[in-house]
C-alpha positions in Angstrom: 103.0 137.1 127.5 106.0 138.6 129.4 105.0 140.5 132.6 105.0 143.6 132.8 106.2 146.4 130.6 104.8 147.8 127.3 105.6 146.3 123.9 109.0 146.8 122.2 109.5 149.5 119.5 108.4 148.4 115.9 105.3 146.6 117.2 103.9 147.6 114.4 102.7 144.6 112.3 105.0 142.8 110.1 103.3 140.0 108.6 105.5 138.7 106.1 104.3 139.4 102.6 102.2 137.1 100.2 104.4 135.8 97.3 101.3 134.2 95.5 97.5 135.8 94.5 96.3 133.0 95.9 94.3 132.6 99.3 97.2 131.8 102.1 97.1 128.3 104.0 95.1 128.7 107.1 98.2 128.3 108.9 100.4 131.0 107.6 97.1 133.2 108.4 97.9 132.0 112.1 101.3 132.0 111.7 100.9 136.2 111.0 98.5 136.7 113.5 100.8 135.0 116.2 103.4 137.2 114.9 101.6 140.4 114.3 100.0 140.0 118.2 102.1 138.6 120.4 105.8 137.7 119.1 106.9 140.9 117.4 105.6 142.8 120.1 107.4 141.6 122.8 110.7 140.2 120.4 113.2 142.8 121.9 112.4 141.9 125.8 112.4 138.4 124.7 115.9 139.2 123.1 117.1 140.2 126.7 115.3 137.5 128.5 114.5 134.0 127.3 112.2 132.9 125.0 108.8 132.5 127.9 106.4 129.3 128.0 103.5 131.4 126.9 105.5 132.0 123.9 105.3 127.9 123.2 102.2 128.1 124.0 100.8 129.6 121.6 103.1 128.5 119.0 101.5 125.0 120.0 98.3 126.0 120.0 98.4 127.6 116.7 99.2 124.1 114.6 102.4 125.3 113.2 104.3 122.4 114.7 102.4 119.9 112.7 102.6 121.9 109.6 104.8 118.8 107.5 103.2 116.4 110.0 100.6 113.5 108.3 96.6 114.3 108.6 96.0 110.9 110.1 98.2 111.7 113.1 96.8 114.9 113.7 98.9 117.4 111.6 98.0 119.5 108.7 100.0 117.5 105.6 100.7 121.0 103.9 103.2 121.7 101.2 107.1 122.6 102.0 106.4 125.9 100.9 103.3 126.7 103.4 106.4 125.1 105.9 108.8 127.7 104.7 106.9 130.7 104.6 105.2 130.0 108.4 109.2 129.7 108.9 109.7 133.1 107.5 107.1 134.7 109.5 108.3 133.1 112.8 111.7 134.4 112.0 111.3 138.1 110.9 109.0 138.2 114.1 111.0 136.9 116.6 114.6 135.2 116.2 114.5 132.9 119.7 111.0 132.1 119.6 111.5 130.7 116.2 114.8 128.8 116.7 112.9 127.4 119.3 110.8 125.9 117.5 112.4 125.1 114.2 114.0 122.5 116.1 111.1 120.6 116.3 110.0 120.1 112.6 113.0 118.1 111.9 112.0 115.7 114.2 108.4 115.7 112.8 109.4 114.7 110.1 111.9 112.0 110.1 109.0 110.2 112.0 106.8 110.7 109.6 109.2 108.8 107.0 110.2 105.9 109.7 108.5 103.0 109.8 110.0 102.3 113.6 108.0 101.7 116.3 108.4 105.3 118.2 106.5 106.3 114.7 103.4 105.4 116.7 104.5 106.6 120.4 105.5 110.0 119.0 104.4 111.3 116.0 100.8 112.4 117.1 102.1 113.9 119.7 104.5 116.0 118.2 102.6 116.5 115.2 99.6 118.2 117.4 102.3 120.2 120.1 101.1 118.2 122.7 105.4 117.4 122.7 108.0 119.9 121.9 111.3 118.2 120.2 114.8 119.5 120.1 117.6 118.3 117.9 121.1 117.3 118.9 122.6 115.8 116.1 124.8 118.6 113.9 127.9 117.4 115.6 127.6 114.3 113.0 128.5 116.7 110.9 132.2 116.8 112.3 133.4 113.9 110.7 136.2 112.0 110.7 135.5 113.4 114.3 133.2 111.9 116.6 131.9 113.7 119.4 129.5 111.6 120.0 130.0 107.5 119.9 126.6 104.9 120.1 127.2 101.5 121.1 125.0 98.7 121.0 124.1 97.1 124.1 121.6 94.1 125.2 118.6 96.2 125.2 119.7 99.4 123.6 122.1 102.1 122.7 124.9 103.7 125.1 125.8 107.4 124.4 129.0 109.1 125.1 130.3 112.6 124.4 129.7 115.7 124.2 126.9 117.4 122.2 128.4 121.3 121.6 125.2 122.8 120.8 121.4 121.6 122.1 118.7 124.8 121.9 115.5 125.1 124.1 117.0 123.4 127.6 114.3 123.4 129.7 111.9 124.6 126.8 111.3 121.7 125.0 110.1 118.1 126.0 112.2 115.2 124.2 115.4 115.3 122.1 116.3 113.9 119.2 119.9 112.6 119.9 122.7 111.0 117.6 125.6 109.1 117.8 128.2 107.4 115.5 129.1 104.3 116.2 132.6 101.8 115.2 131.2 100.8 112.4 130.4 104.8 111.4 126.6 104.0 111.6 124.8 107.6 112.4 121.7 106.1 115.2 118.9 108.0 115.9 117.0 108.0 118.5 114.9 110.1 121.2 115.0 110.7 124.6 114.0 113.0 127.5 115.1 116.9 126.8 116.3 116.9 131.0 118.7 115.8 132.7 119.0 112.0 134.0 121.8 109.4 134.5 124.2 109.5 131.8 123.0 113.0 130.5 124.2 116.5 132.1 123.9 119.9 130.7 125.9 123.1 131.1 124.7 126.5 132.1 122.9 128.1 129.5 125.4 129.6 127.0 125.7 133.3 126.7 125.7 134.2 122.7 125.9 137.4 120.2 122.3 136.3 119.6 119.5 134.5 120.2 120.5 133.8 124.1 117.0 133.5 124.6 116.7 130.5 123.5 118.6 128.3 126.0 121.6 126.8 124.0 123.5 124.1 126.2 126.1 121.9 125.8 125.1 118.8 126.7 127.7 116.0 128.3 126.7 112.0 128.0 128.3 109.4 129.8 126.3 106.5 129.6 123.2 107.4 128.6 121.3 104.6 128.0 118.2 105.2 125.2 116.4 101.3 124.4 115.9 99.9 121.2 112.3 101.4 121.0 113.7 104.4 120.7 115.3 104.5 118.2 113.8 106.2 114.5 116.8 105.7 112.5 120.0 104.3 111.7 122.2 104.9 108.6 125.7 104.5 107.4 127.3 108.0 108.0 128.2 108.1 104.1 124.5 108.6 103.4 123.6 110.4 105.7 126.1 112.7 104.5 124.9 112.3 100.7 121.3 113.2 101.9 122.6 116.4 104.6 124.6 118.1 101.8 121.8 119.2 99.3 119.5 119.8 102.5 121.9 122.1 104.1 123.4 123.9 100.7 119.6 125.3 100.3 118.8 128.5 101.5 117.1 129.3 104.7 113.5 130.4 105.1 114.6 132.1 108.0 117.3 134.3 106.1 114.3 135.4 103.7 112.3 136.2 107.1 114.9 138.3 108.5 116.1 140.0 105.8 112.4 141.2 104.9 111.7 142.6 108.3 114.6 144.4 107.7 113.4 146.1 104.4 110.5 146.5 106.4 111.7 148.9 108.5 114.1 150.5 106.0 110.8 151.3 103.8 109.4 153.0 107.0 112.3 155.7 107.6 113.0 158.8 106.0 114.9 158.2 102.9 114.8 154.4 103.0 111.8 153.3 100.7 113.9 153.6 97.2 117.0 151.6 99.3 113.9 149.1 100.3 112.5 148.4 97.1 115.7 147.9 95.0 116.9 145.1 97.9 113.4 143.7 97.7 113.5 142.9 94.2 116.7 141.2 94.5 115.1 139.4 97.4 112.7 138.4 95.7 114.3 136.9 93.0 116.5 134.9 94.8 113.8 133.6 96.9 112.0 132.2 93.8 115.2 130.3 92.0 116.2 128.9 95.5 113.0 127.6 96.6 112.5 126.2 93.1 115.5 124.9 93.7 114.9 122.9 97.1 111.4 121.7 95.5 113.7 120.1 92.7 112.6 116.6 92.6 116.2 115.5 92.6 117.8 116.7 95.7 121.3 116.0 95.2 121.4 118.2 91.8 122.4 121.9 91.4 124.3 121.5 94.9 126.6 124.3 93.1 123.7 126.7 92.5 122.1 126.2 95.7 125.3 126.9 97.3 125.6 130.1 95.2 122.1 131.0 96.3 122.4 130.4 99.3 125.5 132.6 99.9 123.4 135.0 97.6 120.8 135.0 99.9 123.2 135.8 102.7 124.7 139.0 100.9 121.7 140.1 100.9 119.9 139.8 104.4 123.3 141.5 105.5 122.7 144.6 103.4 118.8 144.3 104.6 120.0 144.7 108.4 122.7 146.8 107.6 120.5 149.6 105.7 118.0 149.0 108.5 120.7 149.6 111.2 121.9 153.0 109.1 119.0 154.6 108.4 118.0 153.9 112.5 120.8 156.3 112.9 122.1 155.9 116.8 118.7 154.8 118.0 119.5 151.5 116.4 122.2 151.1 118.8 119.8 151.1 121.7 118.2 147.3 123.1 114.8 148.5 122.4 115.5 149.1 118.9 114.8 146.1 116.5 117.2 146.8 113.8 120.3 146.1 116.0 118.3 143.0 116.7 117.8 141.7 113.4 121.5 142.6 112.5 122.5 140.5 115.6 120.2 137.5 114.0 121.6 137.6 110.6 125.2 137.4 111.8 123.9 134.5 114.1 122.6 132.7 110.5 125.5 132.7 108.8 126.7 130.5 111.3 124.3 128.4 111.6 123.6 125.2 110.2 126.9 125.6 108.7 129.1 122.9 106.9 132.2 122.8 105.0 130.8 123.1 101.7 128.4 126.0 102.6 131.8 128.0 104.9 133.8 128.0 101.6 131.0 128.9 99.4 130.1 132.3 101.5 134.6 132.9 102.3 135.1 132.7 98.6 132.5 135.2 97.8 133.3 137.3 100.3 137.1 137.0 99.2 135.7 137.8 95.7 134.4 141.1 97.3 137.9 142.2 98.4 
């Protein structure tokens, strides 16, 4: 816990709200109580800080991390939507702390489809919290440019380039890295989150939101990662077939923000009729989009989930907005968490982005002109 202080306005609890009758997965129940007790508490000095170890701690104590992960190496096996809702949770309670640690899931669970030997050096690991992963790999996404090249050597892979964006420097313990190489083959593979030869980081970057959680740009000249290393390598065609339905879905973390929003709309004078007409459009939207990523086909309805998604988005912004209004100039102040959560909703439109999913949210907002 942070030093010092008392906890930030709006500690009140804010367990996100059950969307089934039926008992919740003993780790969402942790997943609120990690929320309700320590993360939303302290979310507004975290905001102005960075995201603190004890924070991590508990997150890796609680078995969140190993949420997707398989039994037999230690995690919990549990559905994708016990994996989204602990993601909602994490994200109405505290932005940083859960970009943080979202990081690490992806990760978790391209081991646990690999059949390469760092399967069985890092999954357990990871899977329990023991290890805290970070991803560097959205720059893949540029293509046809290539910030960051792989090429094979003797023993290994050689990186050069520049990663733009790499959260939780200095928070996290190993990185997932990749690289395109000549022959546009995206490689995979992990390596130490600190700085060695080959591998420098800037100065943590100072953002709109979520500064807390220790964004860097990461420069590689010659960083050498061996062949045990590596999880994964596929052409970049397919790896952009399988990214495109993945990232067109809509964020857990959108849902999470947007309801802590209500949450505090419902709790000021005037607000609860505002609250409960956004909720049931929430709602709704929640259900057909994560009906939507549990479709067994993944690269059908890209259209819809596109249209959900950017639904979703219209929608946390007029959460936060309504939040930040009926706040009145107190949500201007640092201590108040509806600024915050309007700062973290701008920060998610952003992020994750790709072509397809920019041009889906300009051309509705064009269409609101």
């Amino acid at each position: 816990m942070l030093p010092g202080g008392s906890p930030a306005a709006g500690a009140r609890g804010r367990d996100n709200d059950p969307m089934t009758t039926t008992a919740p997965h003993p780790l969402v129940v942790r997943a609120r109580r990690l929320a309700r007790e320590l993360l939303v508490p302290w979310a507004q000095r975290v905001d102005r800080d960075e995201v603190p170890s004890g924070h991590l701690a508990a997150v890796r104590e609680s078995g969140v991390l190993g949420v997707s992960a398989p039994r037999e190496y230690g995690g919990a096996g549990a559905p994708d939507a016990v994996a989204r809702e602990i993601q909602e949770i994490l994200a109405g309670a505290c932005g940083s702390t859960w970009f943080v640690q979202t990081q690490h899931h992806t990760p978790v669970r391209m081991l646990a489809r690999s059949g390469a030997p760092v399967r069985e050096r890092l999954l357990r690991p990871l899977a329990t919290g023991e290890l805290l992963a970070g991803i560097a790999y959205a720059h893949v996404r540029a293509h046809p440019r290539v910030p960051v090249r792989a090429t094979a050597e003797r023993d290994g892979w050689r990186f050069d380039g520049t990663v733009p964006w790499y959260t939780g420097w200095g928070l996290n313990d190993v990185m997932l890295l990749a690289g395109v190489t000549e022959a546009a083959e995206v490689v995979f593979a992990f390596t130490r989150a600190r700085e060695q030869p080959g591998l420098r980081a800037s100065a943590p970057m100072r953002l709109a939101a979520l500064t807390a959680a220790r964004t860097v740009s990461l420069e590689l000249d010659g960083l050498r990662v061996p062949e045990e290393s590596v999880v994964l390598r596929t052409p970049r065609e397919e790896f952009a077939r399988v990214d495109l339905p993945r990232s067109a879905n809509a964020s857990p973390a959108v849902f999470g923000v947007a309801y802590a929003a209500l949450r505090l709309l419902a709790d000021a004078p005037g607000g609860q009729e505002a609250a409960g007409a956004l909720r049931a459009g929430l709602d709704d939207v929640r259900r057909r989009a994560y009906a939507l990523a549990d479709h067994p086909v993944p690269q059908e309805h890209v259209g819809e989930r596109l249209a959900l998604r950017t639904r979703a988005f219209d929608l946390m912004r007029s959460a936060t907005t309504a939040a930040v209004v009926a706040g009145g100039g107190r949500a201007m102040s640092l201590d108040s968490p509806a600024q915050r959560l309007a700062r973290e909703g701008m920060f998610l439109l952003v992020q994750g982005q790709t072509a397809p999913v920019r041009e889906a949210q300009l051309a509705a907002l064009s269409a609101c002109g």
